[in-house]
C-alpha positions as CSV (number, residue, x, y, z in Angstrom):
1,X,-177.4,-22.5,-39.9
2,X,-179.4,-21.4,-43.1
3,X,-175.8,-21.1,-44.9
4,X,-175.0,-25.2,-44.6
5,X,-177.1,-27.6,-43.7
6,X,-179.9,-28.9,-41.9
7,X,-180.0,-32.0,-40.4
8,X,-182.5,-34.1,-38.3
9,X,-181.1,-37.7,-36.8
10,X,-182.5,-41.2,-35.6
11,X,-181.3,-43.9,-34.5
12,X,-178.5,-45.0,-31.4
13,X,-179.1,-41.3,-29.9
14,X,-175.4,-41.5,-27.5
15,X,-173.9,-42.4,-30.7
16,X,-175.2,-39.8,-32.7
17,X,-174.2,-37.1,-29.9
18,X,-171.2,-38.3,-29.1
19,X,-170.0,-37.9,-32.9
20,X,-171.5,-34.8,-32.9
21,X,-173.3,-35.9,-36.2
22,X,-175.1,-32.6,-37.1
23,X,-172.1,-30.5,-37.0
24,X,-169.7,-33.2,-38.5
25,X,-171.8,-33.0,-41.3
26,X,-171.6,-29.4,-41.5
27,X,-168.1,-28.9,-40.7
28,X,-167.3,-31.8,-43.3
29,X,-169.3,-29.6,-45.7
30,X,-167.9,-25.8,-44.9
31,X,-164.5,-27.0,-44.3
32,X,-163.7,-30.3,-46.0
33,X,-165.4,-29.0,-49.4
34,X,-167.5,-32.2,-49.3
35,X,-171.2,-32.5,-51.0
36,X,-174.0,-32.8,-48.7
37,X,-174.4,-36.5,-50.0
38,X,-170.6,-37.3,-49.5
39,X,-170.7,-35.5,-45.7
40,X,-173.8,-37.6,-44.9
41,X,-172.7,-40.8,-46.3
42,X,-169.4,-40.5,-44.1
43,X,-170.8,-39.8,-41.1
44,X,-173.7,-42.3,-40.8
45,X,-171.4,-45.1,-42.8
46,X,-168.2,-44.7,-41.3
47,X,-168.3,-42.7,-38.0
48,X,-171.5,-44.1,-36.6
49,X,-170.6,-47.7,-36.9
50,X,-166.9,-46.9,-35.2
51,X,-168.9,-46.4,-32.1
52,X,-171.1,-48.9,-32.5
53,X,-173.9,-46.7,-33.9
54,X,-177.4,-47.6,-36.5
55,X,-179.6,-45.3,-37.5
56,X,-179.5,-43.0,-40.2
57,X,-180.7,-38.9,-40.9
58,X,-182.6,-36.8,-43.2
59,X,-180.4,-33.6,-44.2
60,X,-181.4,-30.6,-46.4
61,X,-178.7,-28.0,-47.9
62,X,-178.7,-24.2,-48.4
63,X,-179.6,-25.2,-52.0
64,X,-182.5,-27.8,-51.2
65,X,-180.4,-31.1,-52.1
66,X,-181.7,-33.8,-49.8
67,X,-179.5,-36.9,-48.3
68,X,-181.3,-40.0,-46.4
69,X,-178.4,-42.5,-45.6
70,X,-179.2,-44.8,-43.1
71,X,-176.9,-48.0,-41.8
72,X,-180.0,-50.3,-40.5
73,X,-182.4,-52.1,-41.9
74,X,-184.6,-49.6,-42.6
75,X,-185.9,-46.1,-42.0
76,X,-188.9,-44.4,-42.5
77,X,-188.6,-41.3,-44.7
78,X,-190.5,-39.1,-47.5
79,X,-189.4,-36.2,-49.6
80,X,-190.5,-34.2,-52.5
81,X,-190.0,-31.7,-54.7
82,X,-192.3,-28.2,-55.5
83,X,-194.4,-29.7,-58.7
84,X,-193.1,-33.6,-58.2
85,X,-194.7,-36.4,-56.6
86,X,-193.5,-37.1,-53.2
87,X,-191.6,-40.0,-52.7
88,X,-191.2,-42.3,-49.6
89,X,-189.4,-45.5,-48.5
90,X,-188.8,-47.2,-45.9
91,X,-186.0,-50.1,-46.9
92,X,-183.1,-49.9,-49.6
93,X,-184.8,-49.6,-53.2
């Protein structure tokens, strides 16, 4: 919903439904008090491996803050700011 977060996923796709990652990370958000970066960084670090799960996920707040974890190797990914230089990566800078 526009009042949370957003939040698109890649990766072991059972894994990321059967944690219901998406609406983890919101819930963790609306009702744990927890940052978009702290919410993202438990799910994909914590949960996902439990089960088993790699991948990672590209999530955008009500407030434009932006969270890429990811628990493989790599992941593609590019962001940017109105008036910055985009940025992009692919492995762990």
């Amino acid at each position: 919903n526009n009042a949370s977060v957003a939040v698109s996923c890649t990766g072991t796709g059972e894994v990321f439904i059967r944690t219901l990652a998406a609406y983890d990370i919101a819930a963790l958000m609306e009702y744990g008090g927890l940052s978009l970066a702290d919410a993202c960084e438990r799910v994909v670090m914590e949960k996902l491996p439990a089960l088993g799960g790699s991948g990672g996920l590209i999530a955008v707040d009500h407030e434009g803050n932006v969270a890429l974890p990811f628990n493989s190797e790599g992941m593609y990914r590019a962001w940017g700011y109105a008036g910055d230089t985009p940025t992009t990566g692919i492995y762990r800078e």
